[in-house]
N, C-alpha and C positions, 0 to 999 in steps of 0.2 A: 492530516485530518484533525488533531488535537486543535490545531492554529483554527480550524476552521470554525468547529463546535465552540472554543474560549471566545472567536470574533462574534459569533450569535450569541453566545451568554452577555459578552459585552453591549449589544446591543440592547438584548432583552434590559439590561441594568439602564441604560439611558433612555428606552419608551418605558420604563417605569414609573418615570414621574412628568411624562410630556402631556397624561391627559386627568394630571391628579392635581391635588391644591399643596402647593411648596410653601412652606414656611421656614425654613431654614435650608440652605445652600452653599458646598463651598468647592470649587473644582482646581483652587491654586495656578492656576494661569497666568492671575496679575501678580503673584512673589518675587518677587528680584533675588539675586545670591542664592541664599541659605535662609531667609528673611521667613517666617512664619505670615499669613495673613493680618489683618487689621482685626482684634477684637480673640487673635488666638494666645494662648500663653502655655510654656508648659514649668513641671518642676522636673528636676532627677537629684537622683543620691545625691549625695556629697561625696566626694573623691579628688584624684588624682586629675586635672585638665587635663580634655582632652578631645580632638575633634570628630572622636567616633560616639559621644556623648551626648544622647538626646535625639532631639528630632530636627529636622533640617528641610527645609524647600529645594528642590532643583528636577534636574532629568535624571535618567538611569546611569550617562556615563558618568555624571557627576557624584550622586548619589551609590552607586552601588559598588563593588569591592570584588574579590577572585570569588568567594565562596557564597556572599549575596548578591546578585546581580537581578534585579528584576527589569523586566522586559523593557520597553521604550513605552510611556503613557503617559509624552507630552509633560507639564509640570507637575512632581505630586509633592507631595511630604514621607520621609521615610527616617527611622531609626537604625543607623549602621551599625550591629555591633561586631562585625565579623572584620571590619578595617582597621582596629588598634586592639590586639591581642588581650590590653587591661584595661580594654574599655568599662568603663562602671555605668549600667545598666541595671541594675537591679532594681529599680523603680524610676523608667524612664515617663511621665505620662504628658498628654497632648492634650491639651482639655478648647473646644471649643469658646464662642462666646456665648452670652444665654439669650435664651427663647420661652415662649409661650405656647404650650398646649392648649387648643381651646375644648372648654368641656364638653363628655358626651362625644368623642372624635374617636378614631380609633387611626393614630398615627402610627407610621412605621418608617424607621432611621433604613437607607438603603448607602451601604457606601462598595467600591471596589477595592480589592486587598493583593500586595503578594506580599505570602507569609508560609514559611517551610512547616514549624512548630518541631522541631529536627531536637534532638540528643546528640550529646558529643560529649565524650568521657563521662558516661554516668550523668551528666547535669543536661535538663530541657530549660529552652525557651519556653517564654507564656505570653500570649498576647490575648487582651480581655479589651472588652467593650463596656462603658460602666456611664453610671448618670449621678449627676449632684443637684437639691434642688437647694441647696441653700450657698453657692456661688462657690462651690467644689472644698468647702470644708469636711463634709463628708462623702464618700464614694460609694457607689453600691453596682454591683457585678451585672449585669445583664446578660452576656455571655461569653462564655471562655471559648475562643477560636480555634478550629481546628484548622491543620494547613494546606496550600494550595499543591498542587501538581507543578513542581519544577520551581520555574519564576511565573508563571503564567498568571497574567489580573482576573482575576474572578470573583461577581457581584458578591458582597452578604447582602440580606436582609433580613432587622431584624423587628419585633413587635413591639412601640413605646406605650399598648394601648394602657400599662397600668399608669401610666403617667398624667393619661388627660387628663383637662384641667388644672393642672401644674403652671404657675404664672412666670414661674425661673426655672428652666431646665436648660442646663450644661453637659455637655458630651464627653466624657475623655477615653481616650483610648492609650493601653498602657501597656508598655513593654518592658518584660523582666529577663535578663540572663540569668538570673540565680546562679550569681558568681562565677560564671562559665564564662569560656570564649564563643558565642554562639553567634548567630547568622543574622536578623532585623528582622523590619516591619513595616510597610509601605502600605500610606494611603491615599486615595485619590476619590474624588466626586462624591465628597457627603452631601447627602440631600435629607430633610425629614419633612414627610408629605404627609397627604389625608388620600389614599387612594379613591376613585369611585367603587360604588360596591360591584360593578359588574364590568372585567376587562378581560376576554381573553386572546390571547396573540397564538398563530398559525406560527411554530418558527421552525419548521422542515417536513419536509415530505420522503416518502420514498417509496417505489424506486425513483433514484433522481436521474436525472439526465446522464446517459452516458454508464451509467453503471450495469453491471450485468442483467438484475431484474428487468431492466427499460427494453429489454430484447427480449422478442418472442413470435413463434411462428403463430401465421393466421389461424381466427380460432380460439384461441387459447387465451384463458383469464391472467389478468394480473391483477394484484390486491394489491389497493393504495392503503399505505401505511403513515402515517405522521407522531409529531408531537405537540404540544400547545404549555402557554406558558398563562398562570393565571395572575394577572394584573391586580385583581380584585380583592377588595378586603371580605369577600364571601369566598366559601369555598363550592366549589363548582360541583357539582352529582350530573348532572346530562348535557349534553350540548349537540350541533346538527355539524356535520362535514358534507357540502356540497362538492360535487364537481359536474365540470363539461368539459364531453371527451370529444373531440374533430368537431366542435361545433353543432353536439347534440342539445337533446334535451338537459337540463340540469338534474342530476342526480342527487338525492338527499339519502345520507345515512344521519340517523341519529345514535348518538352514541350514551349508552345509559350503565349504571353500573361500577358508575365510578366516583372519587373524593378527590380531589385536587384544591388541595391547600392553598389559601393565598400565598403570593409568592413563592411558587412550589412548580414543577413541571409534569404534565401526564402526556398517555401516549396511546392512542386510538387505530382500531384497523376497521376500514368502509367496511360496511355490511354488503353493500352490492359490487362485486369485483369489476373492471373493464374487460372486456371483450375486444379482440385486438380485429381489426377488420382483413380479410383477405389478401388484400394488393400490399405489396412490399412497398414500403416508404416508411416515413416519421408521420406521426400523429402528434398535434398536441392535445394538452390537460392542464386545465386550470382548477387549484382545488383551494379554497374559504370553508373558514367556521363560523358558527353562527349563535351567539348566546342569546337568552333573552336580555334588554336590556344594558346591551352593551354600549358602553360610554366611549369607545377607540375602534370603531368599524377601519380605522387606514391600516391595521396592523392583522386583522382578519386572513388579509391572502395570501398565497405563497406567488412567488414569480413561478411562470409562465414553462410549464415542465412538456421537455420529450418523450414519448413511446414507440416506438419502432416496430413495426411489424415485418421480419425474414422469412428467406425461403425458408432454412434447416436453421439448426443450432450446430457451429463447427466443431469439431474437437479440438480443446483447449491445448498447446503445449509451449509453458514457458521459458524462455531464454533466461538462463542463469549466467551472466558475466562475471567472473569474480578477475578482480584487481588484487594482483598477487606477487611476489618478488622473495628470490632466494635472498635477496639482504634482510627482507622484514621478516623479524625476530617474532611477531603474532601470527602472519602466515599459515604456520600448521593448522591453525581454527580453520583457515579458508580449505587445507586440501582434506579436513574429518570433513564440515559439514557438508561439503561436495559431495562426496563419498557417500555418506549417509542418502544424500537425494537419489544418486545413479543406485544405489541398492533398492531402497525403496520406492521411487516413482520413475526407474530407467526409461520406460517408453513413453512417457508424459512430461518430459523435459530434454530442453537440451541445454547440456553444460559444455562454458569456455573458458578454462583458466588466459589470464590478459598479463605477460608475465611482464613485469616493471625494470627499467633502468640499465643501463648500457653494461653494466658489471654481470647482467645474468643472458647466459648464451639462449635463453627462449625468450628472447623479447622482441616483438612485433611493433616497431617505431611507432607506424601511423595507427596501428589496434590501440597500441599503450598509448599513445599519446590522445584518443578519445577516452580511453575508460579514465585516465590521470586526470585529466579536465573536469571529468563528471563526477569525483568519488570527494569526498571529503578528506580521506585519508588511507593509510592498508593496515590489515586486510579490509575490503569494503566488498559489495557485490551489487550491479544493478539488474533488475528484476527486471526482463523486460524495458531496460530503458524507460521507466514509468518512475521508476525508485527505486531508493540506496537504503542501504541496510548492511549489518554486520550479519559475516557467514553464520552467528551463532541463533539466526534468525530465520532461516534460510527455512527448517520446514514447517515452522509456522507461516511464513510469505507463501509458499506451498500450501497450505489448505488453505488459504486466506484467499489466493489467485487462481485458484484452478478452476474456477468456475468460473472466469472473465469472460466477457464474449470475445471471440476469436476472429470477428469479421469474415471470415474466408476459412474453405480447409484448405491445404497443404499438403502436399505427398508431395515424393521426390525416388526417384530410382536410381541410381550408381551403376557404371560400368566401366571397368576399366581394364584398359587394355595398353600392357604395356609399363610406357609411364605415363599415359593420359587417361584421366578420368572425364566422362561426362556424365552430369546431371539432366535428369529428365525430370523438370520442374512441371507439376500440377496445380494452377490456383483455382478455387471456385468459390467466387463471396458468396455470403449470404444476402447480401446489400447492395445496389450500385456500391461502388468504389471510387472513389477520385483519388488521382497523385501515387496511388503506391510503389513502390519500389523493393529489385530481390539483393539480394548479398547471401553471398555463400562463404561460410567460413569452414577449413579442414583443421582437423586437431586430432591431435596426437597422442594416445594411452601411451605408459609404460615409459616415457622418455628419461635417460639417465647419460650420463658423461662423467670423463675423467679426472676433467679440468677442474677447478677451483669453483668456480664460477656458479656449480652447480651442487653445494657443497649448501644448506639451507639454515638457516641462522633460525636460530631456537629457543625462546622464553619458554619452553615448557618444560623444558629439560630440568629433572627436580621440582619441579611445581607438582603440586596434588591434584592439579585439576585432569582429570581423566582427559589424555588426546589421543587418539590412536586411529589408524587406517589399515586398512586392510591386515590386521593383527601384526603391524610397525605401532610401536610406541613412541610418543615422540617425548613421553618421559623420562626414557630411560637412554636416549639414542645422542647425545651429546649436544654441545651448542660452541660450535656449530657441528649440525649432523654431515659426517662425512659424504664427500660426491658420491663413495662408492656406494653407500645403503640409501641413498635416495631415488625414486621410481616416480615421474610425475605425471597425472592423468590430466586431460582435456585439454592440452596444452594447445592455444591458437598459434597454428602454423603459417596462414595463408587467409586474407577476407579480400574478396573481388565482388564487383568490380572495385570498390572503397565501402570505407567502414559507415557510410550512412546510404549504403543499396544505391544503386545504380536505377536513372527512370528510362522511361522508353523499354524495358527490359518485358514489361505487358502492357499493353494498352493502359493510360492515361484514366480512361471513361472507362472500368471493366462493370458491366452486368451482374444484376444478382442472379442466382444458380445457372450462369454459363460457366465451362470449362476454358481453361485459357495454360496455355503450356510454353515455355521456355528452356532451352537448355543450356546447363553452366558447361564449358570446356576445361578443363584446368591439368597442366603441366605441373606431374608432383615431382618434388626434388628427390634425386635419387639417396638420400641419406633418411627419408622418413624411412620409419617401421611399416612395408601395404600393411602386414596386415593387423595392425592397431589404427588404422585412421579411419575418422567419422568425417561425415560431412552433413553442416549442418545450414538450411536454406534460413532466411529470416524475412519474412512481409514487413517490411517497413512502409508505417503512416507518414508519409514525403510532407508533410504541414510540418510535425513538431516530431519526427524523428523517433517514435514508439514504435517497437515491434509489437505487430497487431496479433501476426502467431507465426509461429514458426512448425520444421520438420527435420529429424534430427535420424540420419542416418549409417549403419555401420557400412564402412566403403569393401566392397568384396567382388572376387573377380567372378562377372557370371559363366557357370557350367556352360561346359560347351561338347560336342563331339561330332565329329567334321564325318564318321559313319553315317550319324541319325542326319546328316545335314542341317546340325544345330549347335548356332553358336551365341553366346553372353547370353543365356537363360536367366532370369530373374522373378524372384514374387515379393513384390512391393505392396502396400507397406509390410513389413514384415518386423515385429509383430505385426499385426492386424486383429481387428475388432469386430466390424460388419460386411467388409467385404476387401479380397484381394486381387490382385492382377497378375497375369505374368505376362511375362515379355520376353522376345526372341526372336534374334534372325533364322532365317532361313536361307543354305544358297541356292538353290531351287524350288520351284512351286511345287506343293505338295502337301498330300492331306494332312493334319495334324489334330488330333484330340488330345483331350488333357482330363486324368484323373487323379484322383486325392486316395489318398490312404490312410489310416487311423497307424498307429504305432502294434497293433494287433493285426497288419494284414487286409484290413476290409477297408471294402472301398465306401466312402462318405458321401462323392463326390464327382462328376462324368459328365466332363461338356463335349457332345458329340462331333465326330470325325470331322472337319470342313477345313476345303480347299482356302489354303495362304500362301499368296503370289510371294514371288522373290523378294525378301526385305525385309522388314520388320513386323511381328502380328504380335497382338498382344488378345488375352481371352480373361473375361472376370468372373473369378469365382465367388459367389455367396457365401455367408460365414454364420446367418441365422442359424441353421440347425447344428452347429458343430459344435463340442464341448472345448472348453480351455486345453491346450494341451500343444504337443506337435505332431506333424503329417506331412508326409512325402507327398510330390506332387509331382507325375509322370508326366513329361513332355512326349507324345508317341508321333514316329511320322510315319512313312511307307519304307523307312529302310533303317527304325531303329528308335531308340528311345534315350533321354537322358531324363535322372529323378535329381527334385532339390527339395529344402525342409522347409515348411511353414510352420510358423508358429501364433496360432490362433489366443489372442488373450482378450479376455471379458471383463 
């Protein structure tokens, strides 16, 4: 997202001066070598030679060094001082050629920068912007720079209005290490223009295309939100935001109320919301601003936005993959932060430890050999197959993503019997659906072994930084912590049909709000732990390979008694929210009701007696009136009963 908003900033800095009067210009393009442009000059210190000294022409990989490295920005000019440790920098400056302000103008210098402004041992860099009108024998400050985010180019602008009328003005920009080893200064596309007094640019909307807000049941308002960028040497107090929603009337909000500085960004919410129409599909919106007087009407609109109107809203629950390995010495981050999510959001997630490299006896070739491709390094984790992130991120990615639209719910029931488990897989989009595809992965709580192998290499060991699980330190626990104290949760045992879901597995074409059901089969190896294994189902987007949502459940053997003539009883989802299911054979036809019980004895809940033929029946219980908590749930036939626990969470 950063790359995103820095590429519109960048923009916003180049329609800056596309509809204003340039009088000075310089983008460094035509530099050759290290070569400064025709008409630039600079001074620095006196010192020691040296090639990290001053300012220099080129690209990033030429120009930038381990510790300054700015982004790629085609040719600029930049000051390295972070490439020769004694580089003499302490009055490096760039001075332009000279130009003319004309009088009565109100020009503004706009240039793009990357620039940290960073400390290192007690001593800053400084990087100023300054003007000379008498051919750079004297200097004067215009402003002391503050730094960029990372390496990332981001416009300055700044005001030369006290200069108009000036017939020699010179630019320099000046970079000091104050005798430090410090990091540089990079500039690209100086421009000094005369804007029009009236420019303002539409440069994002929201909700955008594809993001949570852009979904919504019929009915139902969504508030267009934006932001605007002011071009203009006026400062802005009211402006109009139009739109047209499926080819309506044009909607106008004016927005009043507010001060947007030249060259400054504000940010408006429509007074009249959209109104999502009935019928499920995508809608467009197109949305423009409107100033009085505006001099760059091409920069006014936004591209051409989606809103979706669904049956339901699904419940959200994301796939945590962490990329893991008993060799990587950072690893202990990956099994806290885990730990922390299944504590706090267990039934709104599902977690997969992905365990790495032939030396570690839980490693899944073709699982590890996807997440190794995908991770940048370990410990890493992808969210969802959307994005990578460090476990230490993990629950802020969690309140960040749980509110994603989920395209589809998900349930899934477990039965197993023996050594075979089968999944009874639920999909119901909210949306038509195209391409999706299921994968089912089993994993494993509590796994430990004797052997070496499992034996988990440990940077924390002695470090300050708090690590601990399930009250194991991994501070205090050695490095490498022995096989015998280590217990590893989520461990991927098993993904079928392949790690990017199997098609054909539901229809191709699925319907919004139809039910659509499949079931996994799967032969568990008799060395797992039954009863620590989960099974967790995953909807994969068969285009680009996102899990769209998933269902994450404990594998358990269902109740049975061959008296009631009832066998693999189950209540799915379990937890559950708004409503649950049970499920169960029968070997004879026979009447069967089902009731609920509060932990007190009383009954919640009573779906009456009815006849269910030889086979499987299943009965849905509502969850509306029932408080958070657990409750028995009496399977009754004509010659007996078996009870199992639900647990209702809100």
């Amino acid at each position: 997202m950063k790359k995103l908003l820095l590429t519109v900033a960048s923009l916003v800095a180049l329609s800056a001066v596309s509809h204003a009067q340039v009088i000075y210009s310089e983008d460094f393009e035509l530099t050759t070598g290290t070569s400064l442009p025709a008409g630039f000059t600079q001074t620095v210190a006196v010192g020691m030679p040296n090639d990290s000294v001053g300012w220099n022409s080129g690209i990033n990989t030429t120009l930038g060094s381990t510790d300054f490295s700015p982004n790629a920005h085609t040719r600029f000019v930049a000051v390295n001082d972070d490439k020769k440790q004694f580089a003499n920098n302490t009055n490096s400056l760039l001075k332009t050629g000279t130009f003319a302000l004309p009088v009565g103008s109100t020009p503004y210098l706009s240039f793009a920068c990357s620039y940290l402004d960073r400390t290192y041992m007690s001593i800053s860099e400084e990087a100023t912007v300054e003007v000379s009108l008498d051919g750079g024998t004297i200097w004067t400050v215009v402003t002391t720079l503050t730094g960029n985010t990372n390496f990332w180019w981001e416009p300055r602008y700044i005001s030369l209005a006290a200069y108009a009328g000036s017939p020699s003005v010179m630019l320099g920009f000046r970079y000091k290490d104050n005798t430090g080893w410090m990091y540089g200064f990079a500039v690209d596309d100086i421009s000094v223009f005369i804007p029009p007094a009236a420019d303002l640019e539409l440069v994002g909307i929201a909700p955008v295309t594809g993001s949570p807000a852009s979904y919504a049941t019929g009915g139902s308002n969504i508030t267009v939100t934006g932001g605007v960028f002011n071009h203009g040497a006026s400062t802005v107090t009211s402006f109009d935001v139009k739109y047209v929603f499926n080819g309506g009337a044009t909607v106008t909000n004016t927005i009043t109320g507010v001060s947007i500085a030249p060259f400054s960004t504000g940010t408006f919410t429509a007074t009249t919301p959209v109104t999502m129409p009935t019928a499920i599909g995508p809608y467009p919106l197109q949305v423009w601003v409107s100033l009085a007087g505006d001099a760059n009407t091409l920069n006014d609109s936004a591209a051409l936005d989606t809103l979706n109107t669904v049956g339901f809203m699904p419940t959200k629950k994301i796939v945590f993959e962490e990329g893991t390995g008993t060799w990587c010495q950072w690893c202990p981050r990956g099994a806290v932060f885990m730990d922390s999510l299944a504590k706090l959001y267990g039934n709104a997630v599902s977690l997969v430890a992905v365990h790495n490299s032939a030396s570690d006896p839980m490693t899944l070739p073709a699982y590890d050999a996807y997440v190794s491709a995908n991770i940048g390094g370990y410990p890493s984790v992808l969210v969802d197959r959307r994005f990578e992130t460090d476990p230490g991120n993990l629950l802020a990615m969690y309140t960040q993503h749980s509110t994603d639209f989920a395209f589809a719910d998900v349930t899934a029931v477990g039965t197993l019997t023996g050594t075979n488990l089968t999944v009874a897989v639920g999909v119901k989009p909210a949306l038509n659906l195209n391409g999706a595809k299921l994968a089912l992965v089993i994993t494993e709580d509590d796994v430990h072994g004797t052997s070496s192998g499992y034996a988990q290499s440990n940077a924390y060991n002695g470090n300050p930084t708090p690590m601990s699980v399930n009250g194991f330190s991994f501070n205090t626990a050695g490095n490498p912590v022995p096989a015998a104290n280590m217990h590893y949760d989520h461990v991927a045992r098993s993904i079928d049909p392949s790690v990017g879901g199997g098609s054909g597995l539901v229809p191709a074409s699925m319907v919004a709000s139809t039910n659509y059901t499949y079931t996994f089969t799967k032969a568990l190896s008799t060395t797992w732990n039954r009863n620590k294994l989960h099974a967790v189902v995953m909807l994969i987007d068969g285009a680009n390979g996102a899990i769209l949502n998933s269902q994450a459940i404990t594998v358990t053997t269902g109740i049975s008694d061959l008296t009631a003539g009832i066998e693999n009883a189950v209540v799915y989802p379990n937890p559950a929210t708004t409503e649950a299911t049970v499920v169960f054979d029968v070997q004879n036809s026979t009447n069967v009701s089902i009731s609920v019980y509060d932990m007190l004895g009383r009954v919640v809940y009573t779906a009456p007696a009815a006849q269910v033929a030889k086979g499987t029946g299943n009965v849905s219980i509502p969850l509306g009136g029932m408080a958070p908590g657990l409750y028995n749930v009496k399977i009754q036939t004509e010659n007996g009963a078996v009870t199992t626990k639900l647990n209702v969470a809100k």
